[in-house]
C-alpha positions, 0 to 999 in steps of 0.5 A: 366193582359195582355195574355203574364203575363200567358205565361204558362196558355194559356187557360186564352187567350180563347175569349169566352166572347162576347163584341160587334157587330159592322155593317155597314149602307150598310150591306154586308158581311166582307171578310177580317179584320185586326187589325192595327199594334198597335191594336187602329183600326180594319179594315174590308174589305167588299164585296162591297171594302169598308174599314172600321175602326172600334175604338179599345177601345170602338169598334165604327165606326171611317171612312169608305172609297171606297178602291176597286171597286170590293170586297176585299178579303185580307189584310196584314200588313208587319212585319215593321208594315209600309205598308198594301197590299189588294187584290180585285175581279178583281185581283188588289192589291193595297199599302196602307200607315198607314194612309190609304193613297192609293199609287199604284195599281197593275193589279196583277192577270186575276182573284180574288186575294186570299191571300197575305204574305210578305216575312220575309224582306218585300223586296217582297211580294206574291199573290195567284188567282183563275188563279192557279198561285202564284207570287212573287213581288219585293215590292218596284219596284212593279215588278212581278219577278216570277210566281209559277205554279204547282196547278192544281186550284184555289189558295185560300192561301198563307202563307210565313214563318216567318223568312225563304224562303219558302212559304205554299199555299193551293189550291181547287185541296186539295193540299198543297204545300211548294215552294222555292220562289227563284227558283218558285219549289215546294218542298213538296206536303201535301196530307192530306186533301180531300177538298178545303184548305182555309187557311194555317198558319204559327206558329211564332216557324217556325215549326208548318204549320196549314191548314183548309179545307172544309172537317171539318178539321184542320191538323197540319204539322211538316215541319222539318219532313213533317210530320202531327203532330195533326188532329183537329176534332169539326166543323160540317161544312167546317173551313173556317178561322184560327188564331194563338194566337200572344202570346201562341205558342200552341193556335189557333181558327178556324172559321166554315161555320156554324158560330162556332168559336172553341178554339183549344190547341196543343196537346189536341184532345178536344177544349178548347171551343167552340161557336156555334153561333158566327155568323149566317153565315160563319165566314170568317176572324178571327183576335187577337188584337196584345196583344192577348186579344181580338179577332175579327171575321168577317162573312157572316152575314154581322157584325165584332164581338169582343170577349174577355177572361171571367174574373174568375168568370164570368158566361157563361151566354150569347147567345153565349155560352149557347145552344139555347134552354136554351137560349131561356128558360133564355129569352136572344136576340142574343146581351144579356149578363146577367151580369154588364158589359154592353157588347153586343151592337150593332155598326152602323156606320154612313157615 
């Protein structure tokens, strides 16, 4: 059964079970994946600003298309599951319709565009750089209407809030900042971190404010207290990405520069799991399917992989969740999974 007939049994939507390894001819590594608004596609974004589309049901290679000409390094669909918005090396953003009709191109920023969030209407969106600037845009006109300054680096993300006027940013000075996108002020300043912040996320209750952070961290504030609420410590190196479960408010995954992925609940100082060698390199974007039951993850090591939750009774027996000692003592390759699934094969695409 789909994750929202558990609604009080969130460790039943932990993704642990890998299905496949999806890889493109040109192998290079995936910054940024998003699963289309009615979870029938992937979409990766390559270093080399390519797309590719990826089947959602039997995780083939559907298309592949030049979207940028320098690296792409984020996409986000608005909330009318309409428009998707993607940002390059070169600091342009580009409109792109379901379709993957292209539409506009901004020179938005002097140098790489870092995130992107849409405002709760959609009407506007914002856009973060390595200039240090955040600006807001008028969606429609595609206008600049407002430049946010006040971090003292680059800016690495950028969050909207789900239903009001605020905006979360993250930035390598290891500030976070709450902005007023109306009068570009800043109006709090998080100092918890000791590192580069490399994301932040918004829970979909509007209180809950997550940040991951190159000092191994993954703190949780409380914005109507602006107060931090929970300090996950697990990974080994750097967090690199998070995502928030669209289905259980309190569960989340985070990705590490080692190539870990850890399951993490609110409330709870332990993970809920843990895989050690998702990847070989850095997990750098994470995804859930909109049904939550199947999570993507795209890394350094140049593949997309999928995971899915372990149906009761289901041994732990592949490469991913055991040791690599028993691994190897058990005979399994990196792609194997020792049951009657048939899950872990690899996806080439063909272009």
């Amino acid at each position: 059964l789909p994750p929202n007939c558990y609604i009080d049994n969130p460790i039943s939507s932990v993704a642990t079970k890998f299905i496949h390894t999806s890889t493109n001819k040109v192998r290079c590594p995936i910054n940024a994946i998003r699963w289309t608004p009615e979870g029938r596609r992937l979409i990766t974004g390559s270093s080399t600003g390519e797309f590719t589309l990826w089947n959602g049901l039997t995780f083939n290679f559907e298309t592949i298309l030049q979207a940028h000409f320098s690296a792409i390094r984020c996409m986000k669909w608005s909330h009318n599951d309409t428009w998707m918005i993607s940002g390059d090396d070169s600091g342009a953003i580009k409109y792109w319709q379901s379709n993957m009709n292209n539409l506009k191109e901004l020179p938005a920023h002097k140098e790489t565009v870092r995130d992107l969030s849409f405002s709760p209407t959609d009407s506007k969106f914002a856009s973060c750089s390595d200039d240090g600037t955040i600006k807001i845009w008028s969606f429609a006109e595609a206008q600049e209407e407002r430049v946010l300054t006040g971090h003292g680096w680059d800016v690495k993300c950028l969050a909207w809030h789900p239903t009001k006027g605020l905006l979360a940013s993250g930035s390598k000075d290891n500030l976070a900042k709450i902005w007023d996108p109306k009068t570009g002020k800043a109006l709090a300043t998080l100092h918890g971190h000791k590192n580069t912040i490399m994301q932040t996320s918004w829970n979909k209750n509007g209180n809950w404010l997550l940040t991951a952070c190159r000092d191994q961290l993954v703190r949780l504030y409380d914005i109507r207290t602006m107060k931090e609420l929970q300090v996950f410590r697990g990974h080994k190196r750097e967090v690199q990405s998070i995502s928030w479960h669209p289905i259980h408010e309190k569960l989340f995954v985070s990705g590490g520069w080692e190539g870990s992925m850890i399951y993490w609940q609110v409330g709870d100082a332990n993970p809920l799991a843990e895989i050690e060698t998702a990847h070989e390199s850095s997990v750098f974007a994470l995804d859930w399917h909109p049904m939550g039951h199947i999570l993507a993850s795209g890394s350094n090591d140049h593949t997309t992989r999928f995971w899915t939750r372990n149906r009761p009774g289901d041994p732990m027996n592949d490469r991913m969740n055991l040791s690599k000692e028993e691994a190897d003592a058990m005979g399994l390759k990196a792609e194997e999974i020792v049951d009657d699934m048939g899950g872990g094969h690899e996806g080439e695409c063909v272009d």
